[in-house]
KOLKE-233178 format. One line per 8 residues: number of its first residue (from 1); their letters; for each residue x, y, z negated of C-alpha. Coordinates in steps of 0.25 Angstrom, whole numbers, plus 5000, padded with zeros to 4 digits. Layout:
! residues N
NUM) a) X/Y/Z  ...;
This chain:
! residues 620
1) xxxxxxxx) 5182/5375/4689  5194/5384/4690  5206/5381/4702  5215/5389/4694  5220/5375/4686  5227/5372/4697  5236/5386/4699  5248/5384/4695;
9) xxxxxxxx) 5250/5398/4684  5259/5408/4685  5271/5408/4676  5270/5420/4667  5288/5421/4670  5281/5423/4683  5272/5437/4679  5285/5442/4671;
17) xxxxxxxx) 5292/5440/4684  5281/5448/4692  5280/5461/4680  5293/5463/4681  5295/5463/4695  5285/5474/4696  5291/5478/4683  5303/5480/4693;
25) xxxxxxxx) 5296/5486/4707  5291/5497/4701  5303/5500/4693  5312/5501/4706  5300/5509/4712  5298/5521/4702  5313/5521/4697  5323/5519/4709;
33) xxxxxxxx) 5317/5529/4718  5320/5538/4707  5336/5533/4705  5337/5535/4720  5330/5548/4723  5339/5560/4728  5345/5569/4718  5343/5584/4716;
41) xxxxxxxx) 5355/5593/4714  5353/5608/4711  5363/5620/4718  5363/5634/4718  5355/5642/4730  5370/5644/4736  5375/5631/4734  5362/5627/4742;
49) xxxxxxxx) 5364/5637/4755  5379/5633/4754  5375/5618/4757  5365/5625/4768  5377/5634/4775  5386/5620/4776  5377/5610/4783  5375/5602/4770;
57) xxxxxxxx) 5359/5602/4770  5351/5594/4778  5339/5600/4774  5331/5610/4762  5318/5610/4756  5312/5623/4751  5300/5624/4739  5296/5633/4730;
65) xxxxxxxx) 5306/5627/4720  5320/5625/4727  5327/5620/4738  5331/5607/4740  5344/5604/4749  5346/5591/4757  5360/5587/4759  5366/5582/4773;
73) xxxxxxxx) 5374/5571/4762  5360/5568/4754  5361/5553/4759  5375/5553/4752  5371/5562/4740  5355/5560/4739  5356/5573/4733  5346/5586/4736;
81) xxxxxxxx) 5350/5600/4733  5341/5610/4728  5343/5624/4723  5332/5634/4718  5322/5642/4727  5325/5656/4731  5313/5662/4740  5312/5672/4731;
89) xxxxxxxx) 5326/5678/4737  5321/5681/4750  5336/5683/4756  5341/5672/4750  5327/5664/4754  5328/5670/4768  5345/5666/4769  5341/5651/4767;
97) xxxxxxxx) 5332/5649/4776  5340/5656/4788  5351/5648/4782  5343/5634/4784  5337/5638/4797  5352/5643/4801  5356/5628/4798  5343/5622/4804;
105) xxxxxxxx) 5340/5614/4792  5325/5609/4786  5319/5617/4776  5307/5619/4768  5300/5605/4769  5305/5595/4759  5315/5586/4761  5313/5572/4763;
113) xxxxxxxx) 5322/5560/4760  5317/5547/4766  5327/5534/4763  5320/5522/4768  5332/5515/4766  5330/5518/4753  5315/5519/4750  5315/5505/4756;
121) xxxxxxxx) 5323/5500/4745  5317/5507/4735  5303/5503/4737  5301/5491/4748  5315/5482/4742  5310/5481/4727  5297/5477/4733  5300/5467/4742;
129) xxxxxxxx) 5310/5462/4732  5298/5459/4722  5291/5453/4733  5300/5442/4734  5304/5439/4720  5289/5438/4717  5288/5426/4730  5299/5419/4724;
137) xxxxxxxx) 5296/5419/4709  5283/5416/4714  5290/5403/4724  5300/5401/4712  5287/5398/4702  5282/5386/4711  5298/5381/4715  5302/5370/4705;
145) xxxxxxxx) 5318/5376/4701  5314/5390/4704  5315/5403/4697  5302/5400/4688  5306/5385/4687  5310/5387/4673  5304/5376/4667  5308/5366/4679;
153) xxxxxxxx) 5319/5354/4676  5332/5357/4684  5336/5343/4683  5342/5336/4696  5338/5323/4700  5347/5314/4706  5345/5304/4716  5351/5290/4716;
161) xxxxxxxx) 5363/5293/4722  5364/5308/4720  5373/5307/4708  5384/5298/4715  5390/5293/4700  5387/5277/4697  5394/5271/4684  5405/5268/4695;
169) xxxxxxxx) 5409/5282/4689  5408/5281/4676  5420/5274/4669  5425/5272/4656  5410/5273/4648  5407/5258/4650  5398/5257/4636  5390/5270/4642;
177) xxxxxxxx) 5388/5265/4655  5381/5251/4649  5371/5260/4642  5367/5267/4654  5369/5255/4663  5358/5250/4655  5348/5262/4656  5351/5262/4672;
185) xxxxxxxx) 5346/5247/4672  5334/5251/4664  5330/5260/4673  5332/5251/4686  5326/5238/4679  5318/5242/4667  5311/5230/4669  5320/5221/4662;
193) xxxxxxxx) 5322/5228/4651  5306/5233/4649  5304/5217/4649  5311/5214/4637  5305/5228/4630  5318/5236/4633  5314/5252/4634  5321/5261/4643;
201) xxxxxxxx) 5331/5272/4634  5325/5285/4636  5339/5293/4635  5352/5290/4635  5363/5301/4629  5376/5301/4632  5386/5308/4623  5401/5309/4623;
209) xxxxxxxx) 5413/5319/4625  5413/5327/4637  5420/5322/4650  5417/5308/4647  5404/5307/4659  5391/5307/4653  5387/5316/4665  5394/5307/4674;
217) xxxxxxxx) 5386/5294/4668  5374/5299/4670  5375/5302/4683  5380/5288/4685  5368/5284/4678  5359/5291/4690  5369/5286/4699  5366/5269/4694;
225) xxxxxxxx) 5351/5271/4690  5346/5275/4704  5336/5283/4698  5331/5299/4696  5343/5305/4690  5340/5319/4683  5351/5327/4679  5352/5339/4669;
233) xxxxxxxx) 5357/5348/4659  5353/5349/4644  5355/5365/4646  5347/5366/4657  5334/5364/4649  5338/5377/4641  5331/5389/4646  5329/5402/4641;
241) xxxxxxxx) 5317/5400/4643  5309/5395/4631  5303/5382/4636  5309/5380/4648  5318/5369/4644  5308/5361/4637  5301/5363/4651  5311/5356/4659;
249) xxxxxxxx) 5313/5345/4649  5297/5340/4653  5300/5345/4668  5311/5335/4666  5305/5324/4660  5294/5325/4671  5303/5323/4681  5310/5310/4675;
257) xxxxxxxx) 5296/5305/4673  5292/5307/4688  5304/5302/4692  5307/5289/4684  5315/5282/4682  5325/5291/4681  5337/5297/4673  5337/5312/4665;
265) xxxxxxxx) 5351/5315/4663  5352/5328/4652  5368/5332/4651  5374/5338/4639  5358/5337/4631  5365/5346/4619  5361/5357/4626  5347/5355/4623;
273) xxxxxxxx) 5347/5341/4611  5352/5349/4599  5348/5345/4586  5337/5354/4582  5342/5358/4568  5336/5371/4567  5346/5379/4567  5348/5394/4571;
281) xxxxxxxx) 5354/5391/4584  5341/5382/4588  5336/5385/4603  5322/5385/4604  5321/5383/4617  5331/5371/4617  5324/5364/4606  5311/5365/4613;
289) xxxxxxxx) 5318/5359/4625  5323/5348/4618  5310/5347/4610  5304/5345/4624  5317/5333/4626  5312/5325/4615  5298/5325/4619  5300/5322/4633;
297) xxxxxxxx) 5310/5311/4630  5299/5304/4619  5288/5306/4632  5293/5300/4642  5292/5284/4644  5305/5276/4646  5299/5266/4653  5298/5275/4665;
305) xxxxxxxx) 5313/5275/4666  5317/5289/4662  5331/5289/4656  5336/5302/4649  5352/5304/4649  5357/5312/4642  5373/5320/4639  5381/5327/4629;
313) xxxxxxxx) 5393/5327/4620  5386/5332/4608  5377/5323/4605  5379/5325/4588  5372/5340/4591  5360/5333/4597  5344/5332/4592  5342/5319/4584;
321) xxxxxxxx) 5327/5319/4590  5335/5317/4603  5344/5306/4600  5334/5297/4594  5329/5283/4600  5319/5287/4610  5325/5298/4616  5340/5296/4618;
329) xxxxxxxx) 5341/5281/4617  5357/5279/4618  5367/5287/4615  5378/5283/4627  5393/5287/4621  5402/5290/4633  5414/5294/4627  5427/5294/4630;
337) xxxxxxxx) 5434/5285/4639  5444/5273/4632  5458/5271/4640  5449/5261/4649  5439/5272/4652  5448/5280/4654  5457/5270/4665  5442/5268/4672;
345) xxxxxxxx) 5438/5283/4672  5453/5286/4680  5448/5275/4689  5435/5280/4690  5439/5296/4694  5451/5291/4702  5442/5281/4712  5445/5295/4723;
353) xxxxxxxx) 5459/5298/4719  5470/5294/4727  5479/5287/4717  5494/5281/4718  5494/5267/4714  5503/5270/4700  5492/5278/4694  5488/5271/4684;
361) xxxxxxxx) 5476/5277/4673  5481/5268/4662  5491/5276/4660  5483/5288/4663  5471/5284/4652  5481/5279/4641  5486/5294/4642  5473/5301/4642;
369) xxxxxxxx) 5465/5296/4629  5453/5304/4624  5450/5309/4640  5435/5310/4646  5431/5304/4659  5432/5319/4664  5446/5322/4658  5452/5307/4666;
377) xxxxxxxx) 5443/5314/4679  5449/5328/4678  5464/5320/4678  5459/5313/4688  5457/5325/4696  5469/5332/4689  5478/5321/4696  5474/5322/4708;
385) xxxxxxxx) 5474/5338/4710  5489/5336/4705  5492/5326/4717  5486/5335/4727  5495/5346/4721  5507/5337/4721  5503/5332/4736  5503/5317/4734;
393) xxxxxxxx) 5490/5311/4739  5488/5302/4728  5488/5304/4713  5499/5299/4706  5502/5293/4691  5511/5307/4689  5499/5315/4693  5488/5308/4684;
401) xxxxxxxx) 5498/5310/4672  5500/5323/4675  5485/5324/4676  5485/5322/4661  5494/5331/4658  5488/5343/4666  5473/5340/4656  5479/5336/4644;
409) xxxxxxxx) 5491/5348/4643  5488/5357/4656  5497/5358/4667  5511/5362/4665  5516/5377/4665  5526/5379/4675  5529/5392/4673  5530/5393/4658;
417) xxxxxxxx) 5545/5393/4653  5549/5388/4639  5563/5395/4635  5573/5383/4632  5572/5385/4618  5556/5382/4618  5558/5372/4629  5567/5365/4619;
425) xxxxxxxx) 5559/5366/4608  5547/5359/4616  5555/5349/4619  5557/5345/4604  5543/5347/4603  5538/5337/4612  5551/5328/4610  5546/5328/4594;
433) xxxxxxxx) 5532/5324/4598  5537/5312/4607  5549/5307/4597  5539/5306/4586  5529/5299/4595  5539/5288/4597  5545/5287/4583  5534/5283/4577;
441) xxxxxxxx) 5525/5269/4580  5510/5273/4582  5512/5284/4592  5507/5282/4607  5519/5283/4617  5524/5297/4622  5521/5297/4638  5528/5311/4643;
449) xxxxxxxx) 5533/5323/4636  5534/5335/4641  5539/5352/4638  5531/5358/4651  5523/5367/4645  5507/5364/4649  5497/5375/4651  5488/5370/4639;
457) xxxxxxxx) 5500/5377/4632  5508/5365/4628  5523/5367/4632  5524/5351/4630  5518/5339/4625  5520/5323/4624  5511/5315/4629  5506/5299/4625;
465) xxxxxxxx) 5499/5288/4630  5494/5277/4622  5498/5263/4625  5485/5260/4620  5471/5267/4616  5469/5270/4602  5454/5270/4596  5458/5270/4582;
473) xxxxxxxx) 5470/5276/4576  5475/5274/4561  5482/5284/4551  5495/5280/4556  5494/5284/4570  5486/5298/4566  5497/5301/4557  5509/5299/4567;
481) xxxxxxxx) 5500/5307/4578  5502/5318/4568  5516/5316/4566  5518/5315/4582  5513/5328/4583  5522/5333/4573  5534/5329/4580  5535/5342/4589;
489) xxxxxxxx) 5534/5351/4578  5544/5342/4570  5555/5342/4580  5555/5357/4584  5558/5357/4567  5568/5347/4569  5575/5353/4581  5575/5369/4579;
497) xxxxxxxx) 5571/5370/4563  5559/5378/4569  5546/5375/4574  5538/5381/4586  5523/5385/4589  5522/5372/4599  5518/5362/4588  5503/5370/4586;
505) xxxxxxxx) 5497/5359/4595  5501/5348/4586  5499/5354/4574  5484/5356/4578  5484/5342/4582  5492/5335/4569  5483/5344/4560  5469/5340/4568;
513) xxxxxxxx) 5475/5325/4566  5478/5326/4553  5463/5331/4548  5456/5320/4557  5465/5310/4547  5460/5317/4535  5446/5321/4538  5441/5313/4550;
521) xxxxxxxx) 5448/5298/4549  5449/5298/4535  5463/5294/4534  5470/5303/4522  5473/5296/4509  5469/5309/4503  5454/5311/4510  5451/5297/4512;
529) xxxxxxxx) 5439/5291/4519  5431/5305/4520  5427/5313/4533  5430/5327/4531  5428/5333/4545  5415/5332/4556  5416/5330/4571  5407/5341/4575;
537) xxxxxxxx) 5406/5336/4590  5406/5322/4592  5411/5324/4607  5417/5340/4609  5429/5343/4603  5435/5341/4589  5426/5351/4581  5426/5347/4567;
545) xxxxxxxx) 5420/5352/4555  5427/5350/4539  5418/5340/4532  5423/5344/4519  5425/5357/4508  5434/5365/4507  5442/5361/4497  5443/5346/4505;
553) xxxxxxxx) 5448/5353/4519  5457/5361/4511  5464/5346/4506  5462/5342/4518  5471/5352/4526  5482/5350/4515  5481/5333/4517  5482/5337/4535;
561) xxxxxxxx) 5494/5347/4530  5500/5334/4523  5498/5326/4534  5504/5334/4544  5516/5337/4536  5518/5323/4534  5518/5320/4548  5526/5331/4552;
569) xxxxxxxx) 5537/5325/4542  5537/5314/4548  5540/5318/4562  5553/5327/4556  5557/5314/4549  5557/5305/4562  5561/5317/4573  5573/5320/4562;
577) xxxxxxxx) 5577/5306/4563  5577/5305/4577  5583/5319/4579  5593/5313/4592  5581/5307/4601  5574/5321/4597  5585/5329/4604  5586/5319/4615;
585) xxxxxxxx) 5574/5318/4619  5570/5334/4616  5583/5337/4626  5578/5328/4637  5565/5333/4635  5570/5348/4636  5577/5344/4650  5567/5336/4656;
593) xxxxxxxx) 5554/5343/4651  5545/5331/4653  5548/5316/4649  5539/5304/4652  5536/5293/4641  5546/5284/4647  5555/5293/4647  5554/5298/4634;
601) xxxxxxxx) 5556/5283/4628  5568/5280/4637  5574/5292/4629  5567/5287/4617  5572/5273/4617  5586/5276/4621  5588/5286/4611  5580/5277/4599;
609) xxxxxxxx) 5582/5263/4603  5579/5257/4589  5566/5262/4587  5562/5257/4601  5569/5244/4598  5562/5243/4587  5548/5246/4592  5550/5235/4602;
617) xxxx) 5554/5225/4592  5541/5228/4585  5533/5228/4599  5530/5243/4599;
């Protein structure tokens, strides 16, 4: 019987390896001694004696053909001189030699060149070279992670502690935490729920914008359950070469299987579930990896406690096969935090801050709607670098504030220079914005208004905070958005009968606004209850995609140009009616540069009483 079964093969990547090493050695052996040999350069019979006569030779070879001159400076040059033979000039024969042994120079044996210097890297380097690389492709072939590991999983295991996040860490995602709360207690007590037939969800994916801590959840997960905790890319199955992904999938699986129960986490998986549609730009290699996916996760037995996590913010691109019951059991949305979210998560990424007492995150979440768990972290940190900057030692209300600012507008420009004219016309600008904010009723209050210019390339803005978070939000409200945003534009009209580049901004944002009405909420009288635009990404950006013919968009765009004119009517009605608290407010605002939200209704009050009277009466 043969003993051979139990040798492990050689890797044929590992015979390519060898050929073309030897490929190599005898390359460098028959061509570099040839790019490095000395030189020959032909002279006249005088020119020759000439370098005799004035000590330039160290010493000359005769034969039959030439001679051949070795230069004093032929370690500087590598050059030989030769010139033709003459011995059949007897006197000038008979003058040369005189002339050498008047010189006392070698002559008649050839010359010899020895560089062992040189021979040695020539011949003994590229060897030992070889040498070595074959030990360690040989040392790598056997060394799990080495050179010739392609196939091997690269995935870290975590120990129990290693991770040091608990759901301690994770705020704002309440719902999301209870599913995988769940799971964890699965894991530690599988009895109680495989008494009542309960069976163990093979995969959870977690989906939802980026920034809102799906990453961070799963480590918390490793961090509660107290089990195996594996840890990897969706892009690191991808190889170049063929088969290798797939490879690592089943070296993968192996693991967790050894080491149940435990937890496989596989972030951002897009990069290997796409929908196999057949399309052009279809990998082979990734399909087959994800072929392999599928297989393992219909393979492996639940009841043994392997728990597949999974990641990613595009989940409307991935494979159906990879969604259904069986494999990715529950989808788990962690989205974007509420205003309560938002107040826990401050809390949360504050705990090693040093904080003044009057900070207070209220205030801080109400005025930053729509923000992830990173974006709240990054003002965090924003804060606090400001602080340090300032030399306080504790963050203050001032420098969470201006936090905002800094990631929503940019910091401000200190050297850029408005002329007085341009600073003037900002200052209706912004003034227009906030007047028309406070005229009408379903508008959220103006919080500060500045004319520093911000390097996002603003040279002002107003800011709101909403008393309250909105979930829905009716016609009426969308509408007099629209018409806020055409305040600036409308009192630069009303002031200067001209307008300026500075509205571009809210021209992209009232148009944007006005489409959504028509072809997303369904809101025009005209269009009715029809969607004519798709979201194309359900969590990355605002990439849309007309729903309609052409003819449609084409009454479309005249209904948003209706729309928009409409509104921007309106705001030269109400801005020409309040022409005085325009040019009240726009002059204090031009002196000041910056005004709070108080200070702009004590300004507002004072110079329209009624209407804030009124608003009282009506508990507004």
């Amino acid at each position: 019987m043969s003993n051979d079964k139990g040798k492990k093969k050689k890797s044929p990547i590992f015979i390519y390896y060898a050929i073309l090493l030897v490929v190599i050695l005898i390359v460098s052996y028959m061509l570099v001694p040839k790019l490095i040999e000395p030189k020959e350069k032909e002279i006249s019979f005088s020119e020759f004696t000439e370098m005799i006569k004035t000590d330039k030779a160290e010493q000359v070879e005769i034969n039959s053909n030439q001679f051949k001159l070795k230069p004093k400076d032929f370690k500087e040059t590598n050059t030989y001189y030769v010139t033709g033979n003459i011995s059949n000039y007897i006197d000038e024969s008979t003058a040369l030699l005189s002339l050498l042994d008047e010189k006392g120079l070698k002559y008649g044996s050839p010359i010899v060149s020895s560089n062992y210097v040189l021979e040695f890297i020539v011949y003994v380097v590229p060897t030992l070279v070889t040498v070595a690389f074959f030990i360690l492709l040989y040392r790598s072939m056997n060394k799990k992670g080495g050179v010739m590991s392609f196939g091997k999983n690269t995935s870290k295991i975590y120990a129990e502690t290693s991770t040091g996040k608990t759901f301690a860490d994770v705020a704002g995602q309440e719902e999301a935490k209870q599913n995988l709360v769940e799971i964890i207690d699965f894991l530690n007590n599988p009895g109680k729920y495989t008494a009542i037939g309960a069976k163990l969800p093979k995969g959870a994916l977690l989906v939802g914008p980026p920034g809102t801590g799906k990453t961070l959840m799963a480590k918390a997960v490793a961090g509660e359950a107290k089990v195996p905790f594996f840890s990897l890319s969706g892009s690191e199955f991808v190889e170049m070469f063929v088969g290798m992904g797939a490879s690592r999938v089943r070296d993968l699986f192996k693991q967790a299987t050894e080491n149940a129960p435990c937890i496989v986490f596989i972030d951002e998986i897009d990069a290997i579930g796409k929908s196999r549609d057949n399309s052009f730009n279809s990998n082979d290699e990734r399909e087959q990896t994800l072929n392999q996916l599928l297989a393992e996760m219909d393979g492996f037995d639940s009841s043994k406690g392997v728990v597949i996590l999974a990641a990613t913010n595009r989940p409307e691109i991935l494979d159906k096969a990879l969604l259904r019951p069986g494999r990715f059991d529950r989808r788990i949305i962690v989205d974007l935090p509420d205003q309560q979210g938002r107040i826990d998560i401050l809390n949360v990424h504050s705990k090693n801050v040093l904080m003044e007492p009057d900070v207070n995150f209220e205030v801080i979440a109400r005025a930053t709607p729509g923000a992830s768990g990173a974006d709240l972290e990054n003002i965090i940190n924003e804060a606090a670098l400001r602080a340090v900057r300032a030399g306080k030692a504790r963050v203050s209300q001032k420098e969470m504030e201006d936090a905002i600012e800094v990631v929503i507008a940019g910091e401000e420009k200190k050297n850029r220079v408005m002329s007085d004219d341009e600073k003037r016309i900002v200052a209706y600008h912004e003034t227009g914005h906030a007047l028309v904010t406070s005229l009408l009723t379903h508008t959220e209050p103006v919080h500060k208004i500045t004319i520093i210019p911000r390097t996002s390339g603003t040279l002002g803005y107003v800011m709101h905070v909403a008393k309250k978070e909105k979930v829905l939000m009716s016609k009426k409200e969308l509408m007099e958005e629209i018409v806020i945003l055409t305040g600036g534009r409308a009192s630069e009209e009303i002031e200067f009968q001209s307008i300026t580049t500075g509205a571009s901004n809210d021209i992209e944002r009232a148009t944007e606004m006005a489409r959504n009405i028509i072809t997303i909420y369904g809101m025009s009288d005209t269009f009715g209850f029809v969607n004519w635009q798709k979201k194309n990404t359900l969590y990355l950006g605002d990439s849309k995609t007309m729903n309609c013919s052409e003819e449609t968009q084409t009454k479309i765009d005249n209904e948003i140009q209706l729309i928009t004119g409409e509104c921007y009517k309106q705001a030269l009605e109400l801005l020409s009616s309040h022409k005085a608290t325009l040019d009240a407010i726009a002059s204090v605002l031009y002196e000041k540069e910056t005004l709070t939200g108080d200070e702009f209704m004590k300004l507002f009050a004072e110079l329209e009483p009624d209407i804030v009277l009124a608003r009282t009466d009506d508990g507004v």
